[in-house]
C-alpha positions in Angstrom: 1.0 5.2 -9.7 -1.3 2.5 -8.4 -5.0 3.7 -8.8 -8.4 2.4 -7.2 -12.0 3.0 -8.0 -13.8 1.9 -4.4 -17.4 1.2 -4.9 -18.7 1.1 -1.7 -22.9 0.2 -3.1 -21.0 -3.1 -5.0 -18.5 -3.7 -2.4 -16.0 -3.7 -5.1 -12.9 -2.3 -5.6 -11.0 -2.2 -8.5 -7.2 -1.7 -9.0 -4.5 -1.4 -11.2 -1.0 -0.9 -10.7 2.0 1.2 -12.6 4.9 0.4 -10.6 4.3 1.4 -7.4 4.6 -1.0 -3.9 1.4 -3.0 -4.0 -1.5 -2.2 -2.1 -1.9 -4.0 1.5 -5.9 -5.8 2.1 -7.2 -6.2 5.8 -9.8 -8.5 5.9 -12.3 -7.7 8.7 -13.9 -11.0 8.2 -10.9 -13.4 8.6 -8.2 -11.2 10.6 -5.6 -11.3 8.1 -3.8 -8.7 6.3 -2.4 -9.7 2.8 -0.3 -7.5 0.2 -1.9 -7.4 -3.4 0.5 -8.7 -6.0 -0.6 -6.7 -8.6 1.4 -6.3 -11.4 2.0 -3.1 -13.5 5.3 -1.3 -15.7 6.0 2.5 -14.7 3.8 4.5 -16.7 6.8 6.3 -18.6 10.4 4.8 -19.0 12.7 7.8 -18.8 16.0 5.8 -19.4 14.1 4.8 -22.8 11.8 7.7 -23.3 9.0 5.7 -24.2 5.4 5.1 -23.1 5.1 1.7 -21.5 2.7 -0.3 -24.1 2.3 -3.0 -21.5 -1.5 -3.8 -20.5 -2.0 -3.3 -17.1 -3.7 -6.0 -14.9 -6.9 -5.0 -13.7 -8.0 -6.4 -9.7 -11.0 -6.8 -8.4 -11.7 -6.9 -4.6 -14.7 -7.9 -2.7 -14.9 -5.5 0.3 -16.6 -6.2 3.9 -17.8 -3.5 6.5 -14.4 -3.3 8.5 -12.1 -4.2 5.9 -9.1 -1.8 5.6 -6.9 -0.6 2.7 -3.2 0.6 3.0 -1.5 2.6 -0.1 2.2 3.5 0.4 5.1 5.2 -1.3 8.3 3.6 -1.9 9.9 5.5 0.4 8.2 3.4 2.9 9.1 0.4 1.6 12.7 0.9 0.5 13.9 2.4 3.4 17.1 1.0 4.6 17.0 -0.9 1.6 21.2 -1.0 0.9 21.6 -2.1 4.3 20.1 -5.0 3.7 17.1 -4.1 5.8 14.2 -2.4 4.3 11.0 -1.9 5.9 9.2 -3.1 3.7 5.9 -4.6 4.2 6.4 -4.8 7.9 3.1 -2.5 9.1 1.3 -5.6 7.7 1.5 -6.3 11.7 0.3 -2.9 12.5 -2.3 -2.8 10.4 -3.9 -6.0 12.2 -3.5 -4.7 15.5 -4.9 -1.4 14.8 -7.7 -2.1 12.3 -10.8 -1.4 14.6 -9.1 2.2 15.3 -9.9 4.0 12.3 -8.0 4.9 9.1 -6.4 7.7 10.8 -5.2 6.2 13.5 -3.6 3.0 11.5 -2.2 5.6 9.3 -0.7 7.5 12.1 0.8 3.9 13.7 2.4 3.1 10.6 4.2 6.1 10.4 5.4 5.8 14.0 6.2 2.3 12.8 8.2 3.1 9.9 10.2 5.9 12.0 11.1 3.6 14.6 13.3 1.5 11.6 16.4 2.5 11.5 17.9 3.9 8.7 21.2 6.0 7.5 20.5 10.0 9.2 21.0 11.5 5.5 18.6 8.6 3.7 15.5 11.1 2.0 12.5 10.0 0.0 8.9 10.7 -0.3 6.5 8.9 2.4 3.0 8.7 1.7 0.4 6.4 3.7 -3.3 6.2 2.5 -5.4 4.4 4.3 -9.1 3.6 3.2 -11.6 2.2 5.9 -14.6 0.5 5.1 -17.4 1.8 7.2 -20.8 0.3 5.9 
């Protein structure tokens, strides 16, 4: 689960992270496009049973009119992963050169993206892009 509370008035955002891939920032204001290290255990252990006690790090990002935020499952991520060739964090690219389209359309060419990687015909997991734009 990685979870976000966007507050558009304070052009904050604030994240935490509990184990999923990290969160991908466009910055309108510089061009780039930079994955969030943030750092988080799973929220339950089910090899141990247990309820990760860990605290989880809490990330505050200053957002700009333009700015872009990608979500993704690990099944975008992982994909191909045994071959020695995951995706990974390779819509990074595709997030720049979209970015003045509109969340739905960088959504849409990350998917098209991620299906163009090749990968094993019977390989099956989730895959789940959110994409938040900033508009004012």
């Amino acid at each position: 689960m990685l979870c976000m509370d966007v507050d558009p008035r304070h052009r904050v955002v604030h994240m935490a992270n509990a184990g999923h891939p990290y969160p991908v920032h466009y910055s309108a204001k510089t061009a780039s496009c930079d994955v969030l290290p943030i750092q988080g255990d799973i929220l339950v252990d089910l090899v141990e049973e247990r309820v990760s006690k860990n605290k989880y790090q809490i990330y505050d990002l200053t957002i700009c009119q333009g700015d872009v935020l990608v979500m993704i499952s690990d099944g975008v991520t992982e994909a191909h992963l045994l071959q020695g060739d995951p995706y990974g964090y390779r819509f990074k690219e595709v997030v720049k050169a979209h970015a003045q389209e509109g969340a739905k359309a960088i959504g849409d060419a990350i998917l098209d993206d991620w299906r163009l990687h090749p990968r094993v015909s019977d390989w099956a997991d989730d895959v789940s892009v959110i994409v938040i734009e900033v508009t004012s």
